[in-house]
Every structure is written in C-alpha cells, then in structure tokens.
Backbone as CSV, one residue per row, in Angstrom:
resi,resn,N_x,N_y,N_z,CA_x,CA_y,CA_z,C_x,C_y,C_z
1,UNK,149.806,93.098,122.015,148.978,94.018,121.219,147.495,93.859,121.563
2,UNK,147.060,92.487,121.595,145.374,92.226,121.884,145.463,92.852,123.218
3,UNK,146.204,92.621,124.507,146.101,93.169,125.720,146.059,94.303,125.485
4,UNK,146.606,95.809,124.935,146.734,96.946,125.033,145.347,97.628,124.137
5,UNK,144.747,96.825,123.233,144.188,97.335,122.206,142.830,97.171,123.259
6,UNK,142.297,95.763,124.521,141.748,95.709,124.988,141.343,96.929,126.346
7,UNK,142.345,97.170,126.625,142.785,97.770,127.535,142.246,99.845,127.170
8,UNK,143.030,99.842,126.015,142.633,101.144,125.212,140.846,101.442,124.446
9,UNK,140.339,100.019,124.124,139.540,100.580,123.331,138.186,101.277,124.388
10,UNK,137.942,101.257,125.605,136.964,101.368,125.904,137.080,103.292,126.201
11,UNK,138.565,104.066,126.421,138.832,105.191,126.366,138.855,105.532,124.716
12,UNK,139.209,104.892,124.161,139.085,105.298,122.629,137.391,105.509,122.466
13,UNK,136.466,104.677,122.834,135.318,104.656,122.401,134.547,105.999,122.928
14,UNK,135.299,106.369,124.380,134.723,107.366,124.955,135.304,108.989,124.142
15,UNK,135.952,108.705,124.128,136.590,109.680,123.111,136.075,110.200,121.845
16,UNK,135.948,109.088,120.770,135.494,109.217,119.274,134.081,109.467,119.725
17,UNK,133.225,108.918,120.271,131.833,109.103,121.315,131.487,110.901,121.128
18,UNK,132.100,111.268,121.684,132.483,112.992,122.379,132.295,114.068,120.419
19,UNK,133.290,113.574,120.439,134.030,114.277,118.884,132.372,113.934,118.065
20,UNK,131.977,112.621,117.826,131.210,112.161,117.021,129.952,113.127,117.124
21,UNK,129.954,113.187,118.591,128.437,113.950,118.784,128.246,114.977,118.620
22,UNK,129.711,115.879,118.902,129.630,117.458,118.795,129.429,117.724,117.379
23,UNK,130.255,116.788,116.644,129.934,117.191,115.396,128.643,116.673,114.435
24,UNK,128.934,115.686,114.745,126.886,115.307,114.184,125.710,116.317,114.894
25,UNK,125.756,116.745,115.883,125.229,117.707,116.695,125.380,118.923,115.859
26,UNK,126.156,119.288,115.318,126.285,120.917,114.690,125.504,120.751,113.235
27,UNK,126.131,119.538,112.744,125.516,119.304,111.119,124.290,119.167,111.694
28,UNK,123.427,118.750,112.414,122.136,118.035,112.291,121.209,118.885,112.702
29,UNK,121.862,119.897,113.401,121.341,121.039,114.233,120.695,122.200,112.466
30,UNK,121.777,121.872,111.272,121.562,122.683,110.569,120.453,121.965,110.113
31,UNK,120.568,121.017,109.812,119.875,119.957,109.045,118.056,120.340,109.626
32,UNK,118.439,120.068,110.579,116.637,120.279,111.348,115.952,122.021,111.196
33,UNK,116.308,122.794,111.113,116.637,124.399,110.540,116.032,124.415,109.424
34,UNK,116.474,123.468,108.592,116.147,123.722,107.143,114.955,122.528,106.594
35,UNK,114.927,121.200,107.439,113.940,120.525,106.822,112.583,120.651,108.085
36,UNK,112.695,121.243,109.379,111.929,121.335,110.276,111.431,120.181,110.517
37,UNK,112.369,118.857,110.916,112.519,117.872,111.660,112.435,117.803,113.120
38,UNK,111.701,117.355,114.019,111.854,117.544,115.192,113.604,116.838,115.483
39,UNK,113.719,117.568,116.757,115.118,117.350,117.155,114.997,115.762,117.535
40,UNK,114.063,115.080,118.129,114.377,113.863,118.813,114.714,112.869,117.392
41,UNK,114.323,112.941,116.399,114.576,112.804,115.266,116.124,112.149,114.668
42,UNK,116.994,112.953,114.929,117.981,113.181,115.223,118.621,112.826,116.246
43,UNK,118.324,113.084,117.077,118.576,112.675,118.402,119.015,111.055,118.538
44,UNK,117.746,110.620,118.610,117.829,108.739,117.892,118.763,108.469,116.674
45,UNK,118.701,109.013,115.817,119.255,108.424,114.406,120.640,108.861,114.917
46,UNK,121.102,109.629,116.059,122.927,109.667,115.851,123.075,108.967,116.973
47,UNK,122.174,108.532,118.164,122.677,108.113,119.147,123.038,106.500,118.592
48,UNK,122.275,106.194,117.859,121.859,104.783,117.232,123.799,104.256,116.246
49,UNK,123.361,105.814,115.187,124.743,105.610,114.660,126.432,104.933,115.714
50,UNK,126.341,106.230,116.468,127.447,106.661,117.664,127.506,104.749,118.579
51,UNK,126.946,103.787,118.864,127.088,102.778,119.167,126.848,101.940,118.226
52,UNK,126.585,102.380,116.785,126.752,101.046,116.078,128.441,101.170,115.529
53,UNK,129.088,102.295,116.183,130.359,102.491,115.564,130.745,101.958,116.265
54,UNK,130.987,102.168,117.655,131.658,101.603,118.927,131.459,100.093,118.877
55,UNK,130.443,99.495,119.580,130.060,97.884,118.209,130.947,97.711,117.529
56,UNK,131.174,98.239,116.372,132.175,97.246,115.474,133.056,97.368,116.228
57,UNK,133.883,98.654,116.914,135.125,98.673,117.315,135.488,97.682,118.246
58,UNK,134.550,97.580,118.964,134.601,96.500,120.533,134.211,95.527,120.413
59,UNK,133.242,94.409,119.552,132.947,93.611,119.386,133.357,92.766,117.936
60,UNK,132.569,91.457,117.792,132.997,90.934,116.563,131.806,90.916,116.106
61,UNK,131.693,92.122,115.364,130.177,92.133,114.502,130.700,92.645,112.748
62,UNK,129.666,93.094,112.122,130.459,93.290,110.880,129.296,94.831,110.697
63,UNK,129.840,95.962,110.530,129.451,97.537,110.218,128.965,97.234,108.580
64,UNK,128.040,97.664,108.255,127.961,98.361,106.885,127.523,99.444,106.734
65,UNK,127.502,99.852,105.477,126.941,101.219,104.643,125.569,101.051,103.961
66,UNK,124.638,101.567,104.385,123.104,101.340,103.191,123.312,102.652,102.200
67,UNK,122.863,102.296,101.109,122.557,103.611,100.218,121.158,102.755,99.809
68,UNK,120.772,104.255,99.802,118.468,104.038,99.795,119.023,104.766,98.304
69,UNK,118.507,104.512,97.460,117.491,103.114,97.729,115.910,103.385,96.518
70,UNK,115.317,102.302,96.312,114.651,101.850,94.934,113.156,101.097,95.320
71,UNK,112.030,102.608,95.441,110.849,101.751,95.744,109.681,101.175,93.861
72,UNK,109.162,100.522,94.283,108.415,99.785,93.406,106.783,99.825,93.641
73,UNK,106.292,101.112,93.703,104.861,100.892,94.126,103.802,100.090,93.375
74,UNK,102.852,99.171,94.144,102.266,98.307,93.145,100.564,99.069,93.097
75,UNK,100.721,98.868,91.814,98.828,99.563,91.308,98.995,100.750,91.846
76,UNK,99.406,101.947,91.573,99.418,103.395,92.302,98.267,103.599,91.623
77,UNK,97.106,104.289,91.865,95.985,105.309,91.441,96.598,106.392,90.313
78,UNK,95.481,106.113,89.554,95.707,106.648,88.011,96.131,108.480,88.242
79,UNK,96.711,109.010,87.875,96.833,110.768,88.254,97.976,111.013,89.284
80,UNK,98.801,109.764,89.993,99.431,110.094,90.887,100.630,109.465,90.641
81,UNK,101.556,110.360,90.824,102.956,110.021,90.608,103.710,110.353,91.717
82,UNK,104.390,108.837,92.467,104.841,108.654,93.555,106.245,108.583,92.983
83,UNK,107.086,109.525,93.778,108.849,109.216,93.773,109.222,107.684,94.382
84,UNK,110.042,107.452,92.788,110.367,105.904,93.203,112.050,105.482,93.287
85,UNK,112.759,106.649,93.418,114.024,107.298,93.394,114.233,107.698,94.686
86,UNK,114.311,106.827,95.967,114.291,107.435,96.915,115.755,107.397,97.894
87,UNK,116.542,108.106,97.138,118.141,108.649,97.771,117.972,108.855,99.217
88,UNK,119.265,108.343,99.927,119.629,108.514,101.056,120.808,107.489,101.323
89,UNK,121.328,107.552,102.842,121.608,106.969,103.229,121.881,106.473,104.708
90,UNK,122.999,105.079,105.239,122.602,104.695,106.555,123.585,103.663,106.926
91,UNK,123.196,102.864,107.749,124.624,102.121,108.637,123.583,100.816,109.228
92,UNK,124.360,99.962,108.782,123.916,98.480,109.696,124.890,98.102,110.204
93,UNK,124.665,97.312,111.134,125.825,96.417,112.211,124.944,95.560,112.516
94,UNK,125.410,94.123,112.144,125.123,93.058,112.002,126.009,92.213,113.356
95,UNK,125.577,91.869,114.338,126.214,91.355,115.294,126.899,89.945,115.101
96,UNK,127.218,89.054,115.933,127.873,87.982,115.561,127.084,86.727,115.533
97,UNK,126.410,86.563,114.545,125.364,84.839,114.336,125.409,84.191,115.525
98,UNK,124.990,83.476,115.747,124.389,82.217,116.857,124.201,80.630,115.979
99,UNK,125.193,79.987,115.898,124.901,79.205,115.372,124.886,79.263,113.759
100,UNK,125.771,80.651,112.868,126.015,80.492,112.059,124.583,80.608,111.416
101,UNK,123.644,80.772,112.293,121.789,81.180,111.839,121.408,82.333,111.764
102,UNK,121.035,82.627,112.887,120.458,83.707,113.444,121.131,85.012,113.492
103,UNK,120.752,86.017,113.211,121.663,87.463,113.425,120.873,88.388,113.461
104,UNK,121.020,89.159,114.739,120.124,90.406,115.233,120.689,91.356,114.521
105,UNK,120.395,92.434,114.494,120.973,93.388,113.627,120.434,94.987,114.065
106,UNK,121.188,96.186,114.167,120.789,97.438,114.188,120.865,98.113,113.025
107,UNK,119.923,99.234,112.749,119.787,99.937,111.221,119.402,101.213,111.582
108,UNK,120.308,101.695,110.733,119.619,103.649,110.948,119.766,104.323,109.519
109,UNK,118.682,104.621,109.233,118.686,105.402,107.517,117.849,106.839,107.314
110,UNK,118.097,107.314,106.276,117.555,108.050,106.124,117.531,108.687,104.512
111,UNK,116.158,108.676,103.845,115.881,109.060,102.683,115.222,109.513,102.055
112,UNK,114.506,110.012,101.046,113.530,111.005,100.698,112.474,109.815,100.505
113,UNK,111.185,109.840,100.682,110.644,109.323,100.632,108.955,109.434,99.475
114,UNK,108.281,108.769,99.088,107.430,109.034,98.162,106.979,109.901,97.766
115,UNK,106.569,110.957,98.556,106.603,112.585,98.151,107.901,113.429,98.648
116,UNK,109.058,112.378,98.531,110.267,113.840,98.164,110.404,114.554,99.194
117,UNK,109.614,113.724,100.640,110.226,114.526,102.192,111.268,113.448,102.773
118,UNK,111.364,114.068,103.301,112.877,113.525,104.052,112.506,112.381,105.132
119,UNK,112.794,111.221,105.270,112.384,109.964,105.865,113.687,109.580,106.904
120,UNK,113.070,109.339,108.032,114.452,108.668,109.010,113.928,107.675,109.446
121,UNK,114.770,106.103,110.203,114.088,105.441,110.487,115.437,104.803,111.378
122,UNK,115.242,104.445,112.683,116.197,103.692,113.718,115.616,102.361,114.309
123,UNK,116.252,101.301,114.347,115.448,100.030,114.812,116.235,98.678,114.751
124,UNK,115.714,98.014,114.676,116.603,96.792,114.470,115.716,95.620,114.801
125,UNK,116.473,94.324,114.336,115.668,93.100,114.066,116.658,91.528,114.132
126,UNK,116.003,90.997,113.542,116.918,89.545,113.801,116.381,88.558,112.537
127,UNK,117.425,88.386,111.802,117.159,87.100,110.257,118.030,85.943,110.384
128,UNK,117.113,85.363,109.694,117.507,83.675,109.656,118.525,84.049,108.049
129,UNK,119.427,83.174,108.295,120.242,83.104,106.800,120.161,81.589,106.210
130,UNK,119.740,81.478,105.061,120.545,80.539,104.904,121.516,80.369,103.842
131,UNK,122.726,79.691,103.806,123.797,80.204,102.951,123.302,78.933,101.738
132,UNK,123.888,79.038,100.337,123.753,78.524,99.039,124.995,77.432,98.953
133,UNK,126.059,77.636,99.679,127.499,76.802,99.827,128.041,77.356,100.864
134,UNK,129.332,76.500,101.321,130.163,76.438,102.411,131.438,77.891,101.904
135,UNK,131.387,78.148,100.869,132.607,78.883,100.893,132.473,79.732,101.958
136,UNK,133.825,81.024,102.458,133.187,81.904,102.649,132.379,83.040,101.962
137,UNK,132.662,83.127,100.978,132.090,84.543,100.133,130.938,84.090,99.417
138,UNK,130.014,82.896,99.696,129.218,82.545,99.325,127.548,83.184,99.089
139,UNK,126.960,83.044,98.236,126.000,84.010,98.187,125.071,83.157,99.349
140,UNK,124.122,84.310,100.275,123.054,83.682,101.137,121.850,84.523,100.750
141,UNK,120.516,83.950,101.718,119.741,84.896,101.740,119.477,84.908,103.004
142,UNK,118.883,86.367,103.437,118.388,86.697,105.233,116.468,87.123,104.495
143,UNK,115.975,86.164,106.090,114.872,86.398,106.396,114.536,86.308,107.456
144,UNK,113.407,87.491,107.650,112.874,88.040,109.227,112.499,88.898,109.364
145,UNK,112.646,89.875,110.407,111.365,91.100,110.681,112.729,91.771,111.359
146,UNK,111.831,93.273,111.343,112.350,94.664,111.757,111.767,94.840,112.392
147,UNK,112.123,95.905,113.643,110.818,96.738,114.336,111.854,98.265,114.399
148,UNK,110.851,99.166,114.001,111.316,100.768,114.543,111.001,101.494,114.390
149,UNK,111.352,102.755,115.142,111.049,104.147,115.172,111.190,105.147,113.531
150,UNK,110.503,105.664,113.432,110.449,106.661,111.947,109.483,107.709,112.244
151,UNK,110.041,109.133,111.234,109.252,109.824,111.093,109.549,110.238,109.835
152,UNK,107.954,110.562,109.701,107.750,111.231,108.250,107.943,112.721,108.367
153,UNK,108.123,113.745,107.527,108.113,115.204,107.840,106.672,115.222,107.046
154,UNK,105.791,114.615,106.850,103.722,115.165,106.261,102.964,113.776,106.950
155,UNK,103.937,113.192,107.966,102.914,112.180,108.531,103.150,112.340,110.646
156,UNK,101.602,112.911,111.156,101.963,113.008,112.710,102.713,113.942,112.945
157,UNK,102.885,114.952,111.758,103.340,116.190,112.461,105.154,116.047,112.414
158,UNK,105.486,114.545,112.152,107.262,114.510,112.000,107.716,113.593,113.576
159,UNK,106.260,113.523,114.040,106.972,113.088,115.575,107.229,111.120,115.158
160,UNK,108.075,110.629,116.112,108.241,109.581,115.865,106.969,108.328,115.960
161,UNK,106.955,107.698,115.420,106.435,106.289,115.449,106.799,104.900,114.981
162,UNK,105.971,104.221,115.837,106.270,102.332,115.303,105.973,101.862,114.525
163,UNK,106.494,100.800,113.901,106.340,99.703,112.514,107.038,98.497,113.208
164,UNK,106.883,97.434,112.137,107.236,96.709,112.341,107.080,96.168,110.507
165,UNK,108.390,95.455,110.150,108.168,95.104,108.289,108.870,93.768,108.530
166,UNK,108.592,93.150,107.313,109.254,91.581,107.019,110.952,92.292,106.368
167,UNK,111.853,91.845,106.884,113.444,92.339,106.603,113.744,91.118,105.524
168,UNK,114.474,91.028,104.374,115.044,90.220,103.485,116.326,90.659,102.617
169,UNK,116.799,89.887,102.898,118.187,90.261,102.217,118.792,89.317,101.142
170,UNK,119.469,89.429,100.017,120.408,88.915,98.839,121.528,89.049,98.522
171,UNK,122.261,87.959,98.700,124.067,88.647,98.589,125.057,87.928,99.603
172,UNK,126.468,88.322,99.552,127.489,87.929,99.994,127.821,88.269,101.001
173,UNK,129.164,88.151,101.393,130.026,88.733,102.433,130.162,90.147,102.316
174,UNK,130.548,90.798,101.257,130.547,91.939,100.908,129.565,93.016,100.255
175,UNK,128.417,92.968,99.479,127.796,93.220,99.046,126.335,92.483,98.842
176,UNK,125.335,93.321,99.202,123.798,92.492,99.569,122.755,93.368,99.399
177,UNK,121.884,92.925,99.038,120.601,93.961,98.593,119.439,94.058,99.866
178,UNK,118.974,94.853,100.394,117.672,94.615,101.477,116.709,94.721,100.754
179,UNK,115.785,94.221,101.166,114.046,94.223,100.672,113.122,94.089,101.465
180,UNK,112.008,95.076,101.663,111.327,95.165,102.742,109.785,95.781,102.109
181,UNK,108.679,94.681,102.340,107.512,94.915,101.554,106.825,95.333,102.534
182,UNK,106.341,96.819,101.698,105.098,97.536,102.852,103.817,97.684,102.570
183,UNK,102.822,97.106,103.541,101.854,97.487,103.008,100.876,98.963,102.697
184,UNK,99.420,98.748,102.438,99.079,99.873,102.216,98.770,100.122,103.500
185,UNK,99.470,101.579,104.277,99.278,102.277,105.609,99.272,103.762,104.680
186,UNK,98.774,104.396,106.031,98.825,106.179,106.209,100.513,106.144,105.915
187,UNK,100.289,107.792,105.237,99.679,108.469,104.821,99.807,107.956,103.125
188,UNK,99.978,107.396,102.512,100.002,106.578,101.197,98.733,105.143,100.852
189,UNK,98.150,105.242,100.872,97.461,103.547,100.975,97.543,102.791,99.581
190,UNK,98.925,103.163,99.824,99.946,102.126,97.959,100.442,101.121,98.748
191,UNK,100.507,99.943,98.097,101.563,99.039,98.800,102.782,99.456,97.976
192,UNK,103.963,98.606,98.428,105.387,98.875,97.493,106.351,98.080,97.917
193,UNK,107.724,97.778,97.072,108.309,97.101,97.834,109.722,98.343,98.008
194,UNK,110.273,98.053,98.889,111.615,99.343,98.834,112.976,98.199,99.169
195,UNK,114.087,98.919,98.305,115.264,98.152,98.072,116.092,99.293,98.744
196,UNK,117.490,98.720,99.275,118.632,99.531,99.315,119.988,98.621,98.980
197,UNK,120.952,99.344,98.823,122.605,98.541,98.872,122.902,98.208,100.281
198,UNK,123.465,97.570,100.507,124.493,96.901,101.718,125.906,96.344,101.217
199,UNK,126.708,97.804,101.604,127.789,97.314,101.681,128.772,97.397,102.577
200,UNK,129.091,95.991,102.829,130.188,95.713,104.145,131.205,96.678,104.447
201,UNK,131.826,96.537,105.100,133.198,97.863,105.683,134.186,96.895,106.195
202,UNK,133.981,95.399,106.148,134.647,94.436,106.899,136.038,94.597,106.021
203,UNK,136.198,95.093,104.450,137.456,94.812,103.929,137.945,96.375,103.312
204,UNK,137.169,97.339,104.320,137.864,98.634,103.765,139.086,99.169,104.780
C-alpha cells in the first residue's frame, strides 16, 4: 500500500492541481469583478493554497484551517471607529519540526479588514515552540516572525506589498489561537493586536 500510494501520489497531485485551479480560477475571477482586486492578488493566494494542499498530501506536515479573526486596536483617536470584527478565512501547513523546536510554516488568509475592505495576505515564517508537558495533546506556545505579501483594496492602489510581524501562537495539537502585534503603519497609524482560530485537519 505505502509503495502504490508513493508511486500514485505525485499523478494524484498533478491532477487535484488542474481541477483546483480551474475552479478557484472561475470563483476568484468573480471575486476580483466585484471587489476590484488586482488579479496577482489572487493569483498568489491560490497558488500558495494549491501547494499547501499537495504538502500535506506528500509530506509529513500537519494542514490547518484559520478563521480571522479578532482585532484589538490600542488608543484609537477619539471620532473613529475601526472594525474590530474582522471575518475571513485561510490555511496553514505547518511542516515537520526539527528537533521537536523549530517549525517553518506557510499561511494564506484573507479578511475584511479595519475599514471593512477586503484583506489578503500569503507568506510564511518559522516558530520556536515550547511545549508545557510531554503528552501528546499537550498545550504549547509558538514564537517567531512572519514575512509576506498583502494587499489592501485603499492601501497602494491594492497592489501587493511586504511586512514582516512577530507570529505567536496558544494551544494544542488540535486547536490554537495566532497572535500577531502590529504596529502603527500606513494607512491606519493605530497599533492593534489581531487574533485568528487554528484548527488542525490532522483528525478530520
């Protein structure tokens, strides 16, 4: 079975690959139509998806699900009311530790963001864990940095740009919170902190 499954998965990958794109390609095609997203936009955020799927399939990494997600702006200016309800969602794949330490990681999300436009963001990073006990389902925490591509649809016109944020995480094998503190940048000069869910796919 491991021989055939080895043997098969790299035509399977090319396959689901094909299907994945035509059809993320048609939805996204509408998607950009209606929020006037540049295409590269898109472009990144499914190519990103489309191998973090293949990844889990071919490797020993662990896939999750983000749902965006819960910002906290600190001291906002008196008269201004920033959306702190910021829905969406996204996909991590967490590769296989080094030493039970270290873990690089890919992320692709997407959510409405402080004024209620539509936010994408593709990138990835690498956190230190350290676990609380030996079990497995033990609670840990991850710390470290991100770097990636995002666009705003009222910042640069929608075209992409770089960041780089401190990445932190809370939680188990199955379920974990991210936290990622931003400072005050364009086009907002609020700091805040923004939360999302992480949940594993390792036991669905």
């Amino acid at each position: 079975m491991d021989k055939l499954l080895n043997e098969q998965t790299p035509d399977f990958c090319r396959v689901m690959t094909e299907i994945l794109r035509h059809r993320l390609g048609n939805l996204y095609q509408l998607r950009i139509l209606r929020l006037g997203v540049p295409h590269i936009t898109f472009f990144l955020f499914t190519i990103l998806i489309l191998h973090m799927l293949i990844f889990n399939i071919a490797k020993a990494g662990n896939l999750s699900l983000l749902v965006n997600g819960k910002a906290l702006h600190i001291n906002p200016p008196s008269g201004i009311k920033y959306n702190e309800e910021n829905w969406g969602a996204g996909v991590q794949y967490d590769f296989k530790s080094y030493g039970d330490k270290w873990i690089p990681f890919l992320s692709a999300s997407g959510f409405m963001d402080s004024f209620e436009n539509a936010s994408y963001y593709t990138g990835g990073g690498l956190v230190r864990r350290f676990h609380f006990s030996q079990s497995k389902d033990s609670k840990h925490f991850d710390a470290g940095i991100i770097g990636f591509f995002m666009t705003r649809q009222d910042y640069r016109g929608g075209d992409p740009f770089f960041g780089m944020l401190p990445a932190l995480s809370f939680g188990n094998r199955r379920f974990a919170v991210n936290m990622t503190y931003i400072p005050k940048v364009e086009p907002k000069m609020v700091a805040l902190w923004f939360f999302q869910l992480k949940i594993s796919t390792a036991d669905f």
